[in-house]
N, C-alpha and C positions, 0 to 999 in steps of 0.2 A: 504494500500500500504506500511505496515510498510517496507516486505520483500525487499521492492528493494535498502535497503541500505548492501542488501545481496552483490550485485552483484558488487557496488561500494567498497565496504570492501576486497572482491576477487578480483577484478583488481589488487590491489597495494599490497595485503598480499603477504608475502614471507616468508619463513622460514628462512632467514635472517636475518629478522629484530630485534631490538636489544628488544624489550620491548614483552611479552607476548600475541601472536594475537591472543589464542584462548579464551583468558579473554577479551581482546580488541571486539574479535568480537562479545561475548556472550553481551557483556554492552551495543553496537551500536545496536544490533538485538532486545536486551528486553526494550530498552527505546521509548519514547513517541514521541521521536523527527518527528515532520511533514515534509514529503516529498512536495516537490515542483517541478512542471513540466512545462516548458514554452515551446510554440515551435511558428511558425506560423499557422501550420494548426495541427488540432487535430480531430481522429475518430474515434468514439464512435458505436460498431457493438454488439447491444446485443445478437444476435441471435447467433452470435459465440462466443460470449465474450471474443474479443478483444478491445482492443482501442490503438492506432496508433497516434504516433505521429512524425511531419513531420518538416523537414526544419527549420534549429537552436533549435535545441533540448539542455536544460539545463535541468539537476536535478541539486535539489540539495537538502541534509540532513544533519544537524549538519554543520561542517567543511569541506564534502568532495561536489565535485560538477564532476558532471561527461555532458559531450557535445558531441552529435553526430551528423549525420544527420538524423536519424530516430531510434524511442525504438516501440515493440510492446511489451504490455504488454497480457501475455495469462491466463484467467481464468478458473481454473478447473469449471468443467460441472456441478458437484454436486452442484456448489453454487446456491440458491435459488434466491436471489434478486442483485438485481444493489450494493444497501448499503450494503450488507454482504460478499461479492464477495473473492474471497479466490486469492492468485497469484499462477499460476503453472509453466511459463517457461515467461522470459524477454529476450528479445532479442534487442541486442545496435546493431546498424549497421552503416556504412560508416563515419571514422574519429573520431572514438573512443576514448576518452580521457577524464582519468579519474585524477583530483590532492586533495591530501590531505595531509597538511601539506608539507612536503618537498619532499613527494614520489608521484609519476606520472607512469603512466602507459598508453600504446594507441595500438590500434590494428583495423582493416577493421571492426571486428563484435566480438561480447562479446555474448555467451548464458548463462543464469543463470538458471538451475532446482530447482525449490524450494523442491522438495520430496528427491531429493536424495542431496540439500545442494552443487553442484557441481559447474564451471563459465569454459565455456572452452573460450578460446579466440582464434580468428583464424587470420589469413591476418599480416603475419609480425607482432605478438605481441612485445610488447619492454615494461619492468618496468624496472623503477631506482629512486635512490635517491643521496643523496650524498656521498654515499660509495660504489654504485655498479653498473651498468649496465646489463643487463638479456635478452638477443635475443633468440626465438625460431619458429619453425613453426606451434609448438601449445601448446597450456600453458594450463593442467587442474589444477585447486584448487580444493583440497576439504575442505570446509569449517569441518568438525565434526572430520576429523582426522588431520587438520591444518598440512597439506603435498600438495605439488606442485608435479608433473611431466609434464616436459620440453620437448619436443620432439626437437631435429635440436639444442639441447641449446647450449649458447656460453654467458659467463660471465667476466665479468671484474671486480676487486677488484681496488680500489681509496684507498690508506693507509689514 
């Protein structure tokens, strides 16, 4: 499950921000750090190779934590076993909120594709940190060319 700090790193990236994200995201993506998933109800479908998780949903990986009311996590088909299991598309849903460090990010639902590296966030997205605010009605990242596009955008600059 290394990938799903994919999806946390794209909520809050911006081409904004003051420090290098696509060195930032390569060092989050290749490191060892253990993901952690709490929720109350969790489910496990191997036959479609999902697993679902329901009501108080917390990740979390290194420094960032992301809570929703539900993530499913989707595994490509080709993987052979439970323990070898590869990620294809994460999906955050209802009360989206993601914080790391100073910047935060929240939206209805968050998808993450792991092949093509992309997070689009939909339902009233909104990032900020202390120097900006960022509204739109739909926010794609792409992680590999570390570029946003904003649909509906409206920003605000804090000197």
């Amino acid at each position: 499950m290394i990938n799903i700090v994919s999806i946390l790193l794209l909520l809050i990236a911006s081409p904004l921000m003051a420090e290098d994200s696509s060195n930032l995201a390569e060092k989050e993506i290749k490191s060892n750090v253990p993901v952690q998933i709490t929720s109350k109800k969790m489910m496990v479908n191997n036959a479609d190779k999902i697993m679902t998780f329901d009501d108080d949903v917390k990740v979390i990986k290194g420094d960032m934590t992301m809570t929703s009311n539900r993530v499913k996590i989707y595994f490509k088909t080709s993987s052979s076993t439970l323990n070898r299991q590869e990620i294809s598309v994460i999906e955050a849903e209802g009360n989206v909120h993601v914080v790391r460090g100073n910047r935060e990010a929240k939206a209805d639902k968050a998808v993450y594709n792991q092949d093509d590296e992309t997070v689009v966030l939909t339902g009233s997205p909104e990032g900020w940190d202390n120097q900006y605010r960022i509204t739109g009605t739909k926010m794609t990242i792409y992680l590999k060319q570390d570029r946003s596009f904003i649909e509906g955008s409206h920003i605000i600059f804090t000197p």
